[in-house]
C-alpha positions as a Markdown table, in Angstrom:
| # | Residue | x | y | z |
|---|---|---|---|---|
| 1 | Unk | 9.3 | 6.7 | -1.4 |
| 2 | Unk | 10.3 | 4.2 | -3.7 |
| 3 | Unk | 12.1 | 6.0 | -6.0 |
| 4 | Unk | 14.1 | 7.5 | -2.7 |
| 5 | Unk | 14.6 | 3.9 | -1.7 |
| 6 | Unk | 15.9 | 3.0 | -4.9 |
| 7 | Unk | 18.2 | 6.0 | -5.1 |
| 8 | Unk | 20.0 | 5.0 | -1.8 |
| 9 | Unk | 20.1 | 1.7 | -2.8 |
| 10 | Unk | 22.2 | 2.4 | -6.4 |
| 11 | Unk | 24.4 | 4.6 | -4.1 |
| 12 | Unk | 25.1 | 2.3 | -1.5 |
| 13 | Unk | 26.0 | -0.2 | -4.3 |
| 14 | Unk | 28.5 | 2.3 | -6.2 |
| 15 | Unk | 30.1 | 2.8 | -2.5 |
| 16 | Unk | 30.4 | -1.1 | -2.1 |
| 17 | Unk | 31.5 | -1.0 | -5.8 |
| 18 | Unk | 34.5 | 1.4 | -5.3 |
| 19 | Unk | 35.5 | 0.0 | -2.0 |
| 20 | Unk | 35.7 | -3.2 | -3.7 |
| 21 | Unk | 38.1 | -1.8 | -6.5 |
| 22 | Unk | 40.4 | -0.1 | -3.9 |
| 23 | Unk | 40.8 | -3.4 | -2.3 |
| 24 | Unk | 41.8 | -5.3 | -5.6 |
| 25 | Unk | 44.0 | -2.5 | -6.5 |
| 26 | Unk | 45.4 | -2.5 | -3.0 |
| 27 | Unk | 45.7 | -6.1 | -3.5 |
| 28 | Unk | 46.7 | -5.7 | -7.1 |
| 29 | Unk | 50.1 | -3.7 | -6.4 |
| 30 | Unk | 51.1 | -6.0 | -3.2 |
| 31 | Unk | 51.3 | -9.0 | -5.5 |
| 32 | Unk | 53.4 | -6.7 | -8.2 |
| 33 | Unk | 55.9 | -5.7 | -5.7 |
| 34 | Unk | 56.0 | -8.9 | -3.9 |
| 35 | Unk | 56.6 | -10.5 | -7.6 |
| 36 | Unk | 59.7 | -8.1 | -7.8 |
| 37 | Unk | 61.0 | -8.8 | -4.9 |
| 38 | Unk | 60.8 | -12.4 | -5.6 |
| 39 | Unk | 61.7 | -12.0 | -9.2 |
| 40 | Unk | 65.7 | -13.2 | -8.9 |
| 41 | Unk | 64.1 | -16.3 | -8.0 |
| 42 | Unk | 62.4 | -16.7 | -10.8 |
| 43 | Unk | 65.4 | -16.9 | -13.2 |
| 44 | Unk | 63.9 | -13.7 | -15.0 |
| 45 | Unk | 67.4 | -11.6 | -14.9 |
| 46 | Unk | 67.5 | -8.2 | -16.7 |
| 47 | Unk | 63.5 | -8.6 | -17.8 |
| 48 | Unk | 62.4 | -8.1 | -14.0 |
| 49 | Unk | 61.8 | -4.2 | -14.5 |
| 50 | Unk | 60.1 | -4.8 | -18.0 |
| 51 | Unk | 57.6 | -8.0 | -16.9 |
| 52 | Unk | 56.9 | -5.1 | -13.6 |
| 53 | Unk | 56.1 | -1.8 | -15.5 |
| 54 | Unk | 54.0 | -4.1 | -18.1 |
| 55 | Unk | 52.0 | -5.6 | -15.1 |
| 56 | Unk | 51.5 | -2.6 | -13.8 |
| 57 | Unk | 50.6 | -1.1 | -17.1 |
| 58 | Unk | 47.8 | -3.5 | -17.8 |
| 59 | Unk | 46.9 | -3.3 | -14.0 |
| 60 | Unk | 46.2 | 0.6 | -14.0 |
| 61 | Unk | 44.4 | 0.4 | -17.5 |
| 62 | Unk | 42.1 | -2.4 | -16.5 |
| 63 | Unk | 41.0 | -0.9 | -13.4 |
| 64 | Unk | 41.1 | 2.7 | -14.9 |
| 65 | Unk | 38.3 | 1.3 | -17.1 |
| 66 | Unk | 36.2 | 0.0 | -14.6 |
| 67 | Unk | 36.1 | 3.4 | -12.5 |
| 68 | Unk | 35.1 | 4.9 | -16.4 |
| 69 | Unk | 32.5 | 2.4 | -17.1 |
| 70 | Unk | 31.3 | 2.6 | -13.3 |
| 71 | Unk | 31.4 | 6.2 | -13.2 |
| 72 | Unk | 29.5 | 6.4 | -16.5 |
| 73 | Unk | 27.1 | 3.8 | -15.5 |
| 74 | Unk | 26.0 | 6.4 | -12.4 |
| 75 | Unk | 26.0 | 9.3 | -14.0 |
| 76 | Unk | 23.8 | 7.6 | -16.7 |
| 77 | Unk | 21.4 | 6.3 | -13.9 |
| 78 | Unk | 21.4 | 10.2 | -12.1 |
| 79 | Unk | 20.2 | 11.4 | -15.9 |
| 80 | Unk | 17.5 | 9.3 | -15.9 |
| 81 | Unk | 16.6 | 9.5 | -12.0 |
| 82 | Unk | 16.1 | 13.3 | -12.8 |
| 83 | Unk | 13.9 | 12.3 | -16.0 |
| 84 | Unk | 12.1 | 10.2 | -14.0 |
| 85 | Unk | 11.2 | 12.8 | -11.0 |
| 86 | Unk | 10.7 | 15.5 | -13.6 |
| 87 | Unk | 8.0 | 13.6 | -15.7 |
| 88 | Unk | 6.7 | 12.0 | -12.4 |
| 89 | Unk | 6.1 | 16.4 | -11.2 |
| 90 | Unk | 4.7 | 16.8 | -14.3 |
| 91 | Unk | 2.1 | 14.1 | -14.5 |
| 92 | Unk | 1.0 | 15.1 | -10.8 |
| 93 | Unk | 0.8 | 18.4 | -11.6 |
| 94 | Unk | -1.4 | 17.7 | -14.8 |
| 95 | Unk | -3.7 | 15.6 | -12.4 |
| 96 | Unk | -4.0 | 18.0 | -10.5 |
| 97 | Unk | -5.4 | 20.5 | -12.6 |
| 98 | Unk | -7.6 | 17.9 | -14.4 |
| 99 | Unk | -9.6 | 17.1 | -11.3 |
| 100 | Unk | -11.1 | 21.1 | -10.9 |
| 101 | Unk | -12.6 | 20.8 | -14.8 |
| 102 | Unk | -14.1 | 17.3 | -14.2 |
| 103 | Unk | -15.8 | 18.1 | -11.0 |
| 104 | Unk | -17.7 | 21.2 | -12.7 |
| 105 | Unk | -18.6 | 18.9 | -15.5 |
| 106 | Unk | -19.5 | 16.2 | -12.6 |
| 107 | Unk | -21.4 | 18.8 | -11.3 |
| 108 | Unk | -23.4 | 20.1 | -14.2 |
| 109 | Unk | -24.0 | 16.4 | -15.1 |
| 110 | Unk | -26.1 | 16.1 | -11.6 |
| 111 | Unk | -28.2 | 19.2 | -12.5 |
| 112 | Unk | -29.1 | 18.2 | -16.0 |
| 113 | Unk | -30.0 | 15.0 | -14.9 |
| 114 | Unk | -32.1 | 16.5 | -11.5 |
| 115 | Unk | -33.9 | 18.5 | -14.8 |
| 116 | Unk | -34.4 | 15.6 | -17.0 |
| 117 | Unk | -35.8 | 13.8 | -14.0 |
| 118 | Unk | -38.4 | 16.9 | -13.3 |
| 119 | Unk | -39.0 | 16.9 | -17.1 |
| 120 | Unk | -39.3 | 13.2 | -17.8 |
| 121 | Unk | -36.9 | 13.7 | -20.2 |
| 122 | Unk | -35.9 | 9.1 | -20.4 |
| 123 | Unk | -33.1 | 10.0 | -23.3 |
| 124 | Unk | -31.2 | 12.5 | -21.5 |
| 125 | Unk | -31.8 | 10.9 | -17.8 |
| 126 | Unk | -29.4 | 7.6 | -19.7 |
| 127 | Unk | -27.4 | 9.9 | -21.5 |
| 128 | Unk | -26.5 | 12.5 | -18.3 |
| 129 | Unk | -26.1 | 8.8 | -15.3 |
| 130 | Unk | -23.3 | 7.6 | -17.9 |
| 131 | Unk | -22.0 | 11.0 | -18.3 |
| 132 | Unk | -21.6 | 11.1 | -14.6 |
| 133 | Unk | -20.6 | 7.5 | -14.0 |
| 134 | Unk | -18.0 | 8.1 | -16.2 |
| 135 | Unk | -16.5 | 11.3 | -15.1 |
| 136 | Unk | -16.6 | 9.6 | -11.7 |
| 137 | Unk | -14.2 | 6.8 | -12.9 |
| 138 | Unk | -11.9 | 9.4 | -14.3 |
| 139 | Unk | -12.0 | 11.4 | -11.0 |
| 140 | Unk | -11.1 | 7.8 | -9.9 |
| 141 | Unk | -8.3 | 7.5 | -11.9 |
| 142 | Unk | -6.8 | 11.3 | -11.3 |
| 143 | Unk | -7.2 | 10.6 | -7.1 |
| 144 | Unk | -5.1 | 6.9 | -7.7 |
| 145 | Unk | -2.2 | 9.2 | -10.1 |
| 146 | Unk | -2.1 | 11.9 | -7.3 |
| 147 | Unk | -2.2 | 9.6 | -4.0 |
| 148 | Unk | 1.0 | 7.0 | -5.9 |
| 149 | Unk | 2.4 | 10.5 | -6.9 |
| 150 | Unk | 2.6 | 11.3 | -3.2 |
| 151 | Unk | 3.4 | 7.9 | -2.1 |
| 152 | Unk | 6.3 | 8.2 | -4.5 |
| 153 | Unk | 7.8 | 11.3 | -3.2 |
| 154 | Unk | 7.2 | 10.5 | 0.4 |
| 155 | Unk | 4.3 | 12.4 | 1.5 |
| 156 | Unk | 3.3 | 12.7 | 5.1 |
| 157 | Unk | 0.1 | 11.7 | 6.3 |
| 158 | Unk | -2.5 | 13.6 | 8.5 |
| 159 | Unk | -3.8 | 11.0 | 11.4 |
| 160 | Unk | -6.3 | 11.8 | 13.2 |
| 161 | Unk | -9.6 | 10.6 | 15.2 |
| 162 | Unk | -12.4 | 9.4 | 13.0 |
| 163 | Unk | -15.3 | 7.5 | 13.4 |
| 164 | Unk | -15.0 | 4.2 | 11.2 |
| 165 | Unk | -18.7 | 3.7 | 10.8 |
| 166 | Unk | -19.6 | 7.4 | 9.8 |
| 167 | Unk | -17.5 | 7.4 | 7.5 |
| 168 | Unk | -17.8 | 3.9 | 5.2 |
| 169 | Unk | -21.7 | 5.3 | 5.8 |
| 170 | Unk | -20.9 | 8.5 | 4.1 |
| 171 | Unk | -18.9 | 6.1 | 1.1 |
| 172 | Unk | -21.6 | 4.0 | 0.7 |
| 173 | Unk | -24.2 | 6.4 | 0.0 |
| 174 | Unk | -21.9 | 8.0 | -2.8 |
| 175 | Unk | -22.1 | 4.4 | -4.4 |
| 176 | Unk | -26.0 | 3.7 | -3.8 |
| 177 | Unk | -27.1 | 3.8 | -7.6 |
| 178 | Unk | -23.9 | 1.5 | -8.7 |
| 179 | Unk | -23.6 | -1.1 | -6.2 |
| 180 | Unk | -26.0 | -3.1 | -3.5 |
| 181 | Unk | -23.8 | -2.7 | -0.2 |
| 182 | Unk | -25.0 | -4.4 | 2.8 |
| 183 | Unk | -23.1 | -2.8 | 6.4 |
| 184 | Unk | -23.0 | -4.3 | 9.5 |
| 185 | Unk | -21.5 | -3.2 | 12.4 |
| 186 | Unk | -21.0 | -3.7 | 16.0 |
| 187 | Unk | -21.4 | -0.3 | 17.2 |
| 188 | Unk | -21.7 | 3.2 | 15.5 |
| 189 | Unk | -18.7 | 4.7 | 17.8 |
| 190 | Unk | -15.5 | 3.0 | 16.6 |
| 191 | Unk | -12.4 | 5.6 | 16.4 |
| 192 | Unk | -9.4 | 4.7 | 14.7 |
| 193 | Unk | -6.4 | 6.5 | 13.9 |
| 194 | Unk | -6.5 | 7.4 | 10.2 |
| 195 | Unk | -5.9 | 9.8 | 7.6 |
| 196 | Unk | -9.4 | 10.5 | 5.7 |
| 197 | Unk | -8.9 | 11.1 | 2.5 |
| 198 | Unk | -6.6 | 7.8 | 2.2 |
| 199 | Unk | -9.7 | 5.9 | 4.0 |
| 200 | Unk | -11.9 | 7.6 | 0.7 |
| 201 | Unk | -9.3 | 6.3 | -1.4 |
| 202 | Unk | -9.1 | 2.8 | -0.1 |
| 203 | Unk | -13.1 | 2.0 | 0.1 |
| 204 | Unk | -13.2 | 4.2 | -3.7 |
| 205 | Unk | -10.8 | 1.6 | -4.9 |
| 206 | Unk | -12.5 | -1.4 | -3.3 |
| 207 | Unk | -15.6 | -0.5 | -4.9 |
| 208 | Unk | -14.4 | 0.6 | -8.3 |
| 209 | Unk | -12.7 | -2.9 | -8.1 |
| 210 | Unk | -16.1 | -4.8 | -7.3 |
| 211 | Unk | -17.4 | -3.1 | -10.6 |
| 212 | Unk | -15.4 | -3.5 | -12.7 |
| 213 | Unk | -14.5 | -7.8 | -11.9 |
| 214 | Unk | -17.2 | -8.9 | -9.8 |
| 215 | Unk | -20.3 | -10.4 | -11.9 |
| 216 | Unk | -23.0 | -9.3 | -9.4 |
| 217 | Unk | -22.3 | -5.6 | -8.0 |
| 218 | Unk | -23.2 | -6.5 | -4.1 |
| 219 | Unk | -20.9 | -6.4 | -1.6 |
| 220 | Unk | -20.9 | -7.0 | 2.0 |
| 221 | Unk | -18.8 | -5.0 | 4.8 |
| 222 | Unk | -18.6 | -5.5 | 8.1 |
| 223 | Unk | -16.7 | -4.2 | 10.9 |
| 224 | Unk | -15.7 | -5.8 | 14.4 |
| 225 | Unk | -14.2 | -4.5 | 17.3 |
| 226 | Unk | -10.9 | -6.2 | 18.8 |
| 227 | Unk | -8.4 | -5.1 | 21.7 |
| 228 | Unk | -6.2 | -2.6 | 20.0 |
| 229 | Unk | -7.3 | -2.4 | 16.3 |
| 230 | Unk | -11.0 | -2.3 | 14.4 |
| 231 | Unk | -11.3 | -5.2 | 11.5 |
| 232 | Unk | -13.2 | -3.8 | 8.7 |
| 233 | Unk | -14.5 | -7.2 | 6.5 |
| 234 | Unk | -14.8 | -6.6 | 2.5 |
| 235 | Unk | -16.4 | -9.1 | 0.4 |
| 236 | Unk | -17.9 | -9.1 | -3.3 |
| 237 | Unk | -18.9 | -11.6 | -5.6 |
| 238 | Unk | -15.6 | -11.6 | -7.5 |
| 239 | Unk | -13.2 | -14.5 | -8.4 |
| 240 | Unk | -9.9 | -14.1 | -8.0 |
| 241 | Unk | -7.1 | -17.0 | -9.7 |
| 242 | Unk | -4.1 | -15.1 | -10.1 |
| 243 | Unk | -1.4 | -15.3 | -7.4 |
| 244 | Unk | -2.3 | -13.8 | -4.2 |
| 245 | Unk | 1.4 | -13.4 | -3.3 |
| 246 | Unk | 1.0 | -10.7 | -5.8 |
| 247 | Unk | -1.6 | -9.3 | -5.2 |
| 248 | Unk | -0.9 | -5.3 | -4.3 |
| 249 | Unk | 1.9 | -5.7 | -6.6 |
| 250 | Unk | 1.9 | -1.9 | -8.5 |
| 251 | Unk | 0.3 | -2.9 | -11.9 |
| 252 | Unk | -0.2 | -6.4 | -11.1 |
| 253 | Unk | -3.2 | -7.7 | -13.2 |
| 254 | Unk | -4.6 | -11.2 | -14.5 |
| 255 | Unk | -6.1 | -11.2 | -18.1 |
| 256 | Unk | -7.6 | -8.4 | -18.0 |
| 257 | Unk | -7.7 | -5.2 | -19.8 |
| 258 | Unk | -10.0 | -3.4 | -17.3 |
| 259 | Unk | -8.3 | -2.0 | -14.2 |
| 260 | Unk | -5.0 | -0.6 | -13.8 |
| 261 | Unk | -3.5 | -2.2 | -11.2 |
| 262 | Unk | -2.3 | 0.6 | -9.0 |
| 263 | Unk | -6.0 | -0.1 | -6.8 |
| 264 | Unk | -4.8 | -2.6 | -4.2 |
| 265 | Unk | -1.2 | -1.3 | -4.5 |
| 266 | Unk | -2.6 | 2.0 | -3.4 |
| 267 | Unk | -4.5 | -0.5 | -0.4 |
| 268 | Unk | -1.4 | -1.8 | 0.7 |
| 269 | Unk | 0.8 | 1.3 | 1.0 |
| 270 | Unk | -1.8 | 3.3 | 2.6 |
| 271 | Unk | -2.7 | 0.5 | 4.9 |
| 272 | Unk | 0.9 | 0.4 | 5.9 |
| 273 | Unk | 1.0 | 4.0 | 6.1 |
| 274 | Unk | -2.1 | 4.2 | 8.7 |
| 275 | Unk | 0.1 | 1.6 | 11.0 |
| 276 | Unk | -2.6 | -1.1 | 9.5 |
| 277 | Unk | -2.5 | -4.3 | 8.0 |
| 278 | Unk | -4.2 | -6.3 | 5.2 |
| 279 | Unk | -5.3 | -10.0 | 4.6 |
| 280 | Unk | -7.0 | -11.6 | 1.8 |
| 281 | Unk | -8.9 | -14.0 | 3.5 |
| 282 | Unk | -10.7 | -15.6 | 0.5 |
| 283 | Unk | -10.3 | -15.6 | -3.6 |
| 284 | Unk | -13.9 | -17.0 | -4.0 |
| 285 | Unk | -15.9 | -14.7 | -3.5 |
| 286 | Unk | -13.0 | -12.4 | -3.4 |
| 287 | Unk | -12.4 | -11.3 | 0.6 |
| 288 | Unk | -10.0 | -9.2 | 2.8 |
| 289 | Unk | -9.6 | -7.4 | 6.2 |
| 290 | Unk | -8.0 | -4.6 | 6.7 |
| 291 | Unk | -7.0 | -3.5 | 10.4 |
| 292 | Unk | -6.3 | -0.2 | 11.4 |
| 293 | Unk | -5.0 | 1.1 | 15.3 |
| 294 | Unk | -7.9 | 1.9 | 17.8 |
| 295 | Unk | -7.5 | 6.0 | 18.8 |
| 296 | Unk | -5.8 | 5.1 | 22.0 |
| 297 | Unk | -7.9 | 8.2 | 23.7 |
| 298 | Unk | -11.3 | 6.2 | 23.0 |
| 299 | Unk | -10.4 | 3.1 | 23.3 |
């Protein structure tokens, strides 16, 4: 999308550009003729039709090399559009096919580790968790690549009916031996309109965010109910002192080398995309609410 916007953006601007250069041409040749036919007064005799075809001369060249460097200049900029989109395919195509190996070594992580449990086995118990803690952040990393990748190039979004509270239930038990999450909510039927696997990436993103800057990993959500939307409340022990003007910025980070800041980029957009909004409410301990529409048919 952005690269889209951007695209009719450097268009538009050639457009205004060229226009622009008709009109000082335009205007360029009215003064020339209006000079010769003002040029007896002048006291210029026979040199008239020379000081003309030298004007004009130097007229046409300067504005022929404007349209060449212009010209150039977009051509240049088309070059490395296509660059950009081509190496932007491939990197979501790699990403792609990265995910399918990691979740089978994911998976035979879990079932060494279920057999060192049976076994006793303390070694291989640590060795197999931070094998699978860590081929969980990669999946993490591959899931942010492939949902910008879409965002980039515009992707639709598949909204539909889905219980709020099942579903940050479901997250939260994928993040039981990482983080201390405490849920409250008003009521276990709250529908909202919302594409699911952008809700995974959202909460996936919160939490990988609580790891990696918040000193204590315990975080409280809860949810209340309002006319037309559903407020979902985050909050985790983090500190934030950056700019929050900023914040969802794509790689937008404060002294830190941990993180890449595409995480609450990633929030923003998708929030937008799911008709929603965002608010940090609080830098310390780091807060925010995200709304999202009420499904109008349960409301």
């Amino acid at each position: 999308m952005f690269i889209k916007n951007k695209t009719k953006l450097i268009i538009s601007l050639n457009i205004v550009w060229v226009v622009l250069m008709m009109l000082l041409g335009s205007w360029w040749i009215y003064l020339i003729m209006s000079f010769g036919k003002h040029a007896s007064t002048l006291g210029l005799g026979r040199d008239t039709d020379r000081v003309v075809n030298m004007l004009l001369w130097e007229g046409s060249t300067f504005f022929g090399l404007m349209f060449l460097l212009s010209a150039s200049l977009f051509i240049l900029y088309l070059r490395d559009l296509k660059k950009s989109q081509a190496m932007q395919a491939f990197f979501a195509s790699l990403t792609h096919e990265l995910k399918t190996p990691l979740a089978s070594i994911k998976l035979q992580g879990e079932v060494i580790h279920e057999s060192a449990e049976d076994s006793g086995n303390q070694k291989l118990i640590k060795l197999t968790e931070r094998l699978i803690e860590d081929t969980g952040v990669l999946e993490s990393q591959m899931d942010k690549l492939l949902q910008l990748s879409r965002l980039e190039r515009g992707g639709g979004f598949n909204l539909m009916s889905i219980n709020l509270v099942h579903k940050i239930k479901q997250l939260i038990k994928r993040e039981k031996n990482f983080l201390t999450i405490n849920f409250n909510s008003e009521s276990d039927e709250l529908i909202v309109q919302a594409d699911e696997h952008a809700l995974e990436i959202i909460f996936k993103n919160l939490f990988e965010n609580t790891k990696i800057h918040a000193p204590q990993k315990q975080v409280d959500i809860s949810i209340v109910s309002k006319t037309d939307t559903i407020t979902i409340r985050y909050s985790d022990q983090g500190h934030f002192k950056g700019d929050t003007n900023r914040l969802g910025e794509l790689f937008y980070k404060i002294n830190s080398k941990k993180g890449s800041g595409i995480g609450l980029y990633l929030i923003h957009k998708l929030i937008q995309k799911m008709n929603g909004d965002i608010a940090i409410t609080s830098t310390s301990p780091f807060t925010l609410e995200l709304s999202l529409k009420k499904d109008s048919t349960h409301a």
